[in-house]
N, C-alpha and C positions, 0 to 999 in steps of 0.2 A: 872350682872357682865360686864365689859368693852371687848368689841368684839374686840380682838385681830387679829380678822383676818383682818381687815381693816389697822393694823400696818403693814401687808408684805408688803404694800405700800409702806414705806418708805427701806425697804431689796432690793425690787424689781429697786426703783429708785435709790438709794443708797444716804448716808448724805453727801453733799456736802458741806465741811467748809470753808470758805473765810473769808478773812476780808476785808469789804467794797467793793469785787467785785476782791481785791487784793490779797499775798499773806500772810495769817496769822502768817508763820514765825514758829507753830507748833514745828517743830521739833528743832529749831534754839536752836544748842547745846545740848538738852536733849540729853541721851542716851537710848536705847529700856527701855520701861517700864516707862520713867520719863515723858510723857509726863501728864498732868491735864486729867479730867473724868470729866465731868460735866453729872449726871442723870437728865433728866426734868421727872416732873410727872406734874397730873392733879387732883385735886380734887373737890367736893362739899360740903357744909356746909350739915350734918347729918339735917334729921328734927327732928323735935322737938326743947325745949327750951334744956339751955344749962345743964339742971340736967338729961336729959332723951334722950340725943345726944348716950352715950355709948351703951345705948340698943336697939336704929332706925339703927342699920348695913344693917339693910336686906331690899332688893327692892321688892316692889315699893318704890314709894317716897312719902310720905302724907300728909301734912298740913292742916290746919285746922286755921279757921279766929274767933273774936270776937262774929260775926252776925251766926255763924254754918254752913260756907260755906267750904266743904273738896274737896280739890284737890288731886289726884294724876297723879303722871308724871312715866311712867311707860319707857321710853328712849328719850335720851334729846341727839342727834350730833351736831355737830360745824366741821366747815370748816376753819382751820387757814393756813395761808402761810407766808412765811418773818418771821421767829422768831430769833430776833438778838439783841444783849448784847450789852451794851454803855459799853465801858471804863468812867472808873469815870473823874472828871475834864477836859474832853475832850470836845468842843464847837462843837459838829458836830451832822447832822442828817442823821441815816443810813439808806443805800439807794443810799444816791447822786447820789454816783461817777458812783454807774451805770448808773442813767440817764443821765449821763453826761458825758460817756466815749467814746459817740464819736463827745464830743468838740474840737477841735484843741487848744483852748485856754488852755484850761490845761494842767500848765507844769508837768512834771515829779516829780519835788522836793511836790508840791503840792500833788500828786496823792499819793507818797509815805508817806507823812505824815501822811495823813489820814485812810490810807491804816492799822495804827494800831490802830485806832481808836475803830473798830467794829468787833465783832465775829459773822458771819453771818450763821446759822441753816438752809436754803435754802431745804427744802422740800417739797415745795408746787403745789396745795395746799393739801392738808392732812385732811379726815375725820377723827375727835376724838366722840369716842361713850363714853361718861361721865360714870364714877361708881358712881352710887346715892347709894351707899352705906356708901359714906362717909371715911375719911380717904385719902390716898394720894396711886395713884397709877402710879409709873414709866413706863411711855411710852417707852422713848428711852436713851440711852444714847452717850452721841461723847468725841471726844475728843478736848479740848479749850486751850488759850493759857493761863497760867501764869499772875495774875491780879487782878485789881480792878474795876471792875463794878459795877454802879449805876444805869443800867436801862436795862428793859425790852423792848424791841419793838416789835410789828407783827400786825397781819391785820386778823378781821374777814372777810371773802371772798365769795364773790358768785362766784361761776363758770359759766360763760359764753361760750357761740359757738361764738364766736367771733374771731377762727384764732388764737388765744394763744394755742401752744402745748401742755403745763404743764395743760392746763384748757382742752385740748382735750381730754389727755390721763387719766383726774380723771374722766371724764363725763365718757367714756369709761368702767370704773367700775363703778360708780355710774350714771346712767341717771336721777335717782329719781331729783338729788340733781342742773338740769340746774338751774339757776339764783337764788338759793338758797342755803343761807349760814348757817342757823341753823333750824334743825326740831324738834318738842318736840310731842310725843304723848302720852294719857295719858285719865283723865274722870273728868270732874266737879259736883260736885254732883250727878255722878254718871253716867252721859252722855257721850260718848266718844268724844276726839275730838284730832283733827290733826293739830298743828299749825305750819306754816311753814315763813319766815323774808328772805328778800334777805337782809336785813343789812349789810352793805360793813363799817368799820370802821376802822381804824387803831388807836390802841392803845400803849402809853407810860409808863409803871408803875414805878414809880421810886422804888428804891431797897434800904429800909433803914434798918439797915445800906449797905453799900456796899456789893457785895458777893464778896468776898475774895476767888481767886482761886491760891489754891499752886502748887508749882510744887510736882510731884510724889503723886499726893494727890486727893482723890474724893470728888466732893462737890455734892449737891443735890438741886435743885430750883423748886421750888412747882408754877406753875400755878392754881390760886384758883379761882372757877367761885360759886358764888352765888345763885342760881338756887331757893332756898328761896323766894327771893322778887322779883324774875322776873315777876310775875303775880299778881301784889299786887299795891294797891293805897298808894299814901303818907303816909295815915292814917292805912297802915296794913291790909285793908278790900281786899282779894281776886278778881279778876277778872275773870272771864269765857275766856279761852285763843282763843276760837274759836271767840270770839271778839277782839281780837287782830290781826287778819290775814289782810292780804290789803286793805287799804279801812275799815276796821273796826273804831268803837270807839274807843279801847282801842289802836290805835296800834303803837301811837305816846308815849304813857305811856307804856309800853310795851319794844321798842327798845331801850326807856332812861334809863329802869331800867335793859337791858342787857348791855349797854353801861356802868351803872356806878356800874357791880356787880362785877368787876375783878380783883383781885391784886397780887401781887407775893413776895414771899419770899424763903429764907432757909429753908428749909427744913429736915435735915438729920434723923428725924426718923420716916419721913412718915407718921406723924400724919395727918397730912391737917392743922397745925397748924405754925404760923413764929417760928423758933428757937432761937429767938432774942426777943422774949416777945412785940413786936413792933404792933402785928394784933392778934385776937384771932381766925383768920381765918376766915371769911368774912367781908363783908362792911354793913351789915344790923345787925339790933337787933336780937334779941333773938323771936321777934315776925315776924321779917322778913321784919319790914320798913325800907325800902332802904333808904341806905345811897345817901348822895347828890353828891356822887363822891371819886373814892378810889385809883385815882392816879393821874400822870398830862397827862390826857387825850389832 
């Protein structure tokens, strides 16, 4: 089950909502109670194929290859930070204005333009403990502005000692986790093993269709990680993950199939599935060969 306790994190730091660094505008006119609810959850594709998904609820996590090679992943966290919503039709990448807010070059009319461009989720960075149980489970929920967005943004993160506060104070609770963005432990036929990825990535997923955020109104957006073909060769054959850590053979195969396991949709009934018929809820087959890419990374 998903370790909750690693969410007071975000209680403790509190949701800081911006847009693009600016002021989001929130409240602008609503009155108490009308502003938007956006829930984020996270989910994993169930093992198994897709006739035998409904009865793999319960963890571990188990798969099994062509050749008779069984994996289980018995917990799988991720490190994400910067989690931030494109308004649709808007020509901007979020972010900028922070790195660029102490340009003197930019005018005010500029900053404020863009300034509604981006709904920005600033928690970071933030341990998530994945439920390999499958289905969709709401992390947190904020409140967003009124809108049309087409894209997802955020960055898988190592935390470094590097003098970054936000990276001091999660090492702080976490020390396991210095220069390490995603840990998975678990057994390969039958072996234990620990694999650990400083994978620093930032990803875009675009949002088809749009998610449409009403006023007075709650919506749901499903982060979905494919956890399936993360250990897996083009052709579906299983890898041993302990061969995947630094320096390993596998670990260039490995980062590219966490790289292209991720997509995002609507979600409002928790399934781990799009509500819009658009994903069947991950980027791999039924056997778990990865897809070549499951947004505009």
């Amino acid at each position: 089950m998903p370790d909750f306790s690693k969410l007071t994190t975000l209680a403790a730091a509190g949701v800081l909502l911006a847009a693009c660094g600016g002021d989001s505008g929130n409240n602008g006119g609503n009155g108490p109670g009308t502003t938007p609810v956006l829930g984020f959850s996270l989910a994993v594709r169930p093992a198994g194929t897709a006739a035998s998904r409904m009865a793999s609820l319960a963890e571990p996590y188990t798969i099994t290859d062509a050749s008779g090679n069984t994996l289980t992943l018995d917990k799988v966290e991720m490190v994400l930070r910067e989690i931030e919503l494109k308004r649709a039709d808007r020509d901007v990448v979020c972010g900028e204005d922070d790195a660029n807010s102490d340009d003197d070059s930019n005018d005010d009319s500029s900053d404020d333009a863009s300034a509604d461009d981006c709904e920005e989720l600033e928690f970071g960075p933030v341990l998530f403990d994945l439920n390999l149980g499958g289905g969709a489970t709401q992390v947190f929920t904020v409140e967003v502005a009124a809108g049309s967005y087409d894209k997802l943004e955020f960055e898988i993160h190592k935390p470094e000692d590097n003098g970054d506060a936000n990276d001091a104070a999660f090492l702080a609770a976490h020390p396991d986790f210095r220069d390490v963005s995603i840990r998975v432990s678990g057994s390969y036929n039958g072996t234990p093993f620990t694999y650990v990825t400083d994978l620093g990535e930032e990803q875009e997923q675009a949002l088809v269709p749009p998610l449409s955020v009403a006023t007075a109104a709650a919506t749901d957006l499903t982060l979905f990680v494919d956890v399936n073909g993360w250990f897996r060769t083009g052709a579906g054959t299983l890898v041993d993950p302990a061969s995947a850590n630094d320096g390993g053979a596998n670990e260039s195969l490995v980062e590219n199939n966490i790289e292209n396991s991720i997509d995002a949709f609507e979600d409002g009934d928790h399934d781990g599935s799009d509500d819009n018929g658009t994903d069947d809820g991950g980027s791999g087959g039924d056997d778990g060969t990865p897809d070549q890419g499951s947004g505009d990374n």
